[in-house]
N, C-alpha and C positions, 0 to 999 in steps of 0.2 A: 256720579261715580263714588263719593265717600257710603255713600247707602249700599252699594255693594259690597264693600269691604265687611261692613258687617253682616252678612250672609252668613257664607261657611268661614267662618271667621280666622281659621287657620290655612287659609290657601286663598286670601283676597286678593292673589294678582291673576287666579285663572276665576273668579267672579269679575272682577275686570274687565277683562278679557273681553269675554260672554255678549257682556253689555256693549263693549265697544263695537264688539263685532255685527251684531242688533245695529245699532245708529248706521254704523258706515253703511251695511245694506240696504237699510232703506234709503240712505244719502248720496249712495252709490260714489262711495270714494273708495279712491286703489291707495290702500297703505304701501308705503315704500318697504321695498324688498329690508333693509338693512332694521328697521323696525317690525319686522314680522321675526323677524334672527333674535331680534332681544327678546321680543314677547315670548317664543318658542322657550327659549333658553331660562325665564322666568317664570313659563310655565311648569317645566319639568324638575325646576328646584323645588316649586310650590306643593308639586305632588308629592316630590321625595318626604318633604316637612310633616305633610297633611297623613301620609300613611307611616309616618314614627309616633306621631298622636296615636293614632290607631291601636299601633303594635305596642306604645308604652302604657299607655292607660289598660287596654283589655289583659297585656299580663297582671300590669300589678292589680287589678280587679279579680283575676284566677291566681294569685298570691305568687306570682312572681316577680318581686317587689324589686331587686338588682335589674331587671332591663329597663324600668321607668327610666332609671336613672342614666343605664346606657344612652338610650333614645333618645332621652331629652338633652343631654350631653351635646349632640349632633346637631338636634334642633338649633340648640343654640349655639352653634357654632354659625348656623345659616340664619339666623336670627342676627347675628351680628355682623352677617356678609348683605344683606338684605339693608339693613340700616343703612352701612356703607355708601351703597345704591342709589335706592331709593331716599334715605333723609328719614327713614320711618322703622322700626322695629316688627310692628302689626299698623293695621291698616292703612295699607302704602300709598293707596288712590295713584298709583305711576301710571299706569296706562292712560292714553289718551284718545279721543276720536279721531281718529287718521294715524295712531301712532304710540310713541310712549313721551312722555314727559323730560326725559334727558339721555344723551348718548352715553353710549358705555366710557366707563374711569377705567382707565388701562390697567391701572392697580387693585383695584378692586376685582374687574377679572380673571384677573394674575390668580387674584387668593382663592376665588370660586374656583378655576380652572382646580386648584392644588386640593383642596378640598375634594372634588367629586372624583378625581382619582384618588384621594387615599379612604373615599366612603363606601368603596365595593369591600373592602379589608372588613369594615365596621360592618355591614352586612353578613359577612363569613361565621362573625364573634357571635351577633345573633341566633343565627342558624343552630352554629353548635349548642347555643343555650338552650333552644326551645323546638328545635323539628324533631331530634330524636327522643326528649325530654319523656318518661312516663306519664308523669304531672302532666303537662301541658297536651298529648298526646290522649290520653284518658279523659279530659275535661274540652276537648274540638272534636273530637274523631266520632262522625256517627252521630252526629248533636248539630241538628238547626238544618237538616236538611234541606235541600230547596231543589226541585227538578227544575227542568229548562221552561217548562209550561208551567209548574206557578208563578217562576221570574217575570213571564208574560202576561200572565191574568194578575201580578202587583205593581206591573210596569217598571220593576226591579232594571236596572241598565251598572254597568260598569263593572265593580270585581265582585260584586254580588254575581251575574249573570253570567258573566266567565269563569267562576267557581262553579256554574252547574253548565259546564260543557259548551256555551255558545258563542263561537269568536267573536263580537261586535263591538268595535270600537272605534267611535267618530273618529277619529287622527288617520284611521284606514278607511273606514268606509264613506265618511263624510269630510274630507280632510278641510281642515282652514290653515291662515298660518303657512304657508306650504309643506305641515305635514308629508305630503306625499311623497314628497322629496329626500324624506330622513330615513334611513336603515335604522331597524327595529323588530322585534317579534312582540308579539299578543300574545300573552301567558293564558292558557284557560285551565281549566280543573275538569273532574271527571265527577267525581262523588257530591257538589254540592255540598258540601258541609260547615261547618267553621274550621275546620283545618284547612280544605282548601282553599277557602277562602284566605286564609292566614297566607296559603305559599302563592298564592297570583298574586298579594299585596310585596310579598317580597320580591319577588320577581321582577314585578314593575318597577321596584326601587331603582334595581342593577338597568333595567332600560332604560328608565327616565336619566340615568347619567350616561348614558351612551348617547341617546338624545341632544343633552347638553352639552356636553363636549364636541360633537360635530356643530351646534350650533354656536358655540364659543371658535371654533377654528375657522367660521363662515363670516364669523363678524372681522376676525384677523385680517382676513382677504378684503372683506369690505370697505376698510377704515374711509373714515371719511363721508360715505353717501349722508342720505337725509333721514332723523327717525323721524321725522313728522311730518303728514303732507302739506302740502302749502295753500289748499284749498281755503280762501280766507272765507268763506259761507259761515265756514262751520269751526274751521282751527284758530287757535289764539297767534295773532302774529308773537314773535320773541320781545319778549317785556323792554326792551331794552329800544328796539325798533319804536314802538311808540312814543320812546322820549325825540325822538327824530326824524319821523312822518309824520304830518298831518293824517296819510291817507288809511297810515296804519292804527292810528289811534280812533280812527272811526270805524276800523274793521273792529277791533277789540273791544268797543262800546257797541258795537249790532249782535255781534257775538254773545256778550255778557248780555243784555237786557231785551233782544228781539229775534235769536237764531230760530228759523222756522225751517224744520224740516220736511221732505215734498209730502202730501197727502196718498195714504198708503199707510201698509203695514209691512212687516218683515218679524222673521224670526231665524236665528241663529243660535245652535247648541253648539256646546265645548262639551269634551270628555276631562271632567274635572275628577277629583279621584274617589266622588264617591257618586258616579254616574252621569247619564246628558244633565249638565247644567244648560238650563235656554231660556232668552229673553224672548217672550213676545211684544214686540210696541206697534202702538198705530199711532199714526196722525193725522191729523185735519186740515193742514196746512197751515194751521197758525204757530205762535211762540208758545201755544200752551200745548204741554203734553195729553194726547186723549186717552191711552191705556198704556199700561207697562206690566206683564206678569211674567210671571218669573217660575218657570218648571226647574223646581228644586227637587234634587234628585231624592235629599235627605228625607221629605216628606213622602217619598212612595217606601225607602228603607221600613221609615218608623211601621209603615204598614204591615211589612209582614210578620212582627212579633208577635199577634196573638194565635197566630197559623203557627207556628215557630213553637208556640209555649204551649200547644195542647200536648198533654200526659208527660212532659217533663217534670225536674225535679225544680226546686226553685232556684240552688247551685248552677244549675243549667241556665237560666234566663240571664245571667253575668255574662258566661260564652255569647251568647246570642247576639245579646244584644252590642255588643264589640264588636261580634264577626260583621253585623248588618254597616254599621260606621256611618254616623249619623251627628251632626250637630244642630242642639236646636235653634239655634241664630236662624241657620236656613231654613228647620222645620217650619216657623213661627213667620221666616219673612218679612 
C-alpha cells in the first residue's frame, strides 16, 4: 500500500482505494458497510484536494498568480484535516484490505464536516475570479480541443472525457464503495476545450462535498459498526489482541510473512480525479505476488499533448497541458 501513495501523489487515499479494492476481489472479502462510508467520504475529500492542485497550478502557469494561493489555502486546510486522521499529512497508507486502518475521531469529523460546508463559498470566490475573467477566458476557450472520439482512440476517461460531452463515470456506471447509493450529478461539457474542462473540474468540487457530507451523516447513524473485516486470511487482528492470544498472534505472523491470496486474477478501477485509476493483480497461489499493473489514468492524459500542440502557439501548450492534469509519480509508476 505505501507504493501507491506515491502514484498520483496528491490524492493517495483514492490510489488506495484502487488497490485495495483489487485484493479484496480477488480475496473475495465483503468490506463492512461502515468502512466503505469512511473510504467514500475520503474519497471525495481527496478529489476536492487533487483538483485545487489542478486549478492553482494551471492558473498561476497562465499568470494568475492570486488563486495558487487561494487553492492552496484550502488544500491546506485539508492537509491538516487529513493529518488529524489518518497520522499523515501526504502519503497516508489508511486504507486497508478489508477496510481502513482506524475509525472515525468524532472531532476530527466535526471539523471536516465544518470545512466542506464552508468550501462551496470558496468555490464561488474562484469562479468569480477566473470563469468570466478575459485573461483566463482567451487563454482556455477554443484551445486544446478534444472530440468524444479522440478521448476514445487516447483512452482519455474522467474530466478530460466529460469535458468533450460523454457522461461516464465509474461511481455511476461501475459503482464500488456503494456509490450507487449517493445523490450526485456527472458534470459533462460540450466544446471539449480547456475551459471546459476547467468548469466539470469545478463542478465536481461542489459534488464531491455533497458526496461527503451524506457520507459523514451515514457514519453518524452508523457509530459503532466495524471498519475492518475480520477475515484473519488476510486482516491484521488489533495489535493489542496479540499481546493476549496466542491464536491471534499467529494470525498476525501468517499474515505478515505467508498471506497467499487464491490463484486468479481480478481487476478493479476507481474514478480517481484524473480518470479510471485500476489495479490488475494475478496470483499463483503462493505468498509471492505474480503481476500487479496499474492503469494510470495520467499516462493516457500525457498522451494527448502532442495531438493537442499541433499548429498551436507555445503560450498554448501551458493551457494544455493543465487542462489534460497529470502527475508524473503516476505517469512513471
Amino acid at each position: 500500500l505505501p507504493h501507491t501513495d506515491r502514484l498520483d501523489y496528491v490524492q493517495p487515499l483514492l490510489n488506495n482505494t484502487a488497490y485495495a479494492l483489487s485484493l479484496e476481489a480477488l480475496a473475495q472479502i465483503e468490506v463492512p458497510q461502515r468502512a466503505q462510508e469512511i473510504r467514500v467520504l475520503m474519497m471525495e475529500v481527496s478529489r476536492i484536494m487533487a483538483h485545487l492542485i489542478y486549478l492553482g497550478t494551471t492558473a498561476i502557469d497562465l499568470g494568475a498568480v492570486s488563486m495558487f494561493f487561494f487553492t492552496f489555502t484550502e488544500r491546506e486546510k485539508a492537509y491538516d484535516l487529513l493529518d488529524a486522521w489518518s497520522g499523515h499529512r501526504m502519503n497516508n497508507s489508511y486504507i486497508r484490505m478489508g477496510g481502513v486502518y482506524a475509525d472515525v475521531d468524532e472531532a476530527v469529523a466535526k471539523s471536516i464536516e465544518e470545512w466542506l460546508r464552508a468550501f462551496p463559498a470558496k468555490i464561488d470566490e474562484f469562479e468569480k475570479l477566473l470563469t468570466s475573467n478575459a485573461i483566463w477566458n482567451a487563454r482556455n476557450r477554443d484551445v486544446g480541443v478534444l472530440s468524444a472520439e479522440d478521448c476514445f482512440a487516447l483512452s482519455l476517461t474522467g474530466p478530460n472525457l466529460r469535458g468533450s460531452g460523454v457522461e461516464w463515470d465509474l461511481r455511476r456506471k461501475m459503482p464500488y464503495s456503494g456509490y450507487e447509493t449517493y445523490d450526485f450529478d456527472v458534470p459533462v461539457g460540450s466544446a471539449g476545450d480547456c475551459f471546459d474542462r476547467y468548469l466539470v473540474r469545478i463542478e465536481e468540487m461542489r459534488q464531491s462535498v455533497l458526496i461527503a457530507l451524506q457520507a459523514l451523516d451515514r457514519l453518524k447513524q452508523s457509530k459503532g459498526g466495524d471498519f475492518l473485516a475480520r477475515d484473519r486470511r488476510y486482516v491484521l487482528p488489533p495489535k493489542g489482541r496479540t499481546h493476549e492470544s496466542m491464536e491471534e498472534l499467529i494470525f498476525q505472523f501468517k499474515v505478515v510473512t505467508d498471506m497467499r491470496l487464491p490463484k486468479g486474477s481480478a481487476y478493479l478501477g476507481v474514478e480517481s480525479s484524473k480518470g479510471e485509476l485500476g489495479f490488475f493483480i494475478a496470483s499463483d497461489g503462493t505468498s509471492d505476488p505474480l503481476r500487479c499493473h496499474v492503469r494510470a489514468p495520467g499516462l493516457m492524459n500525457v498522451q494527448a499533448i502532442p495531438q493537442l500542440a499541433q499548429g498551436r502557439l507555445l503560450s498554448d501548450i501551458m493551457a494544455i497541458i493543465g487542462s489534460l492534469d497529470f502527475v508524473m509519480g503516476e505517469v512513471d509508476r
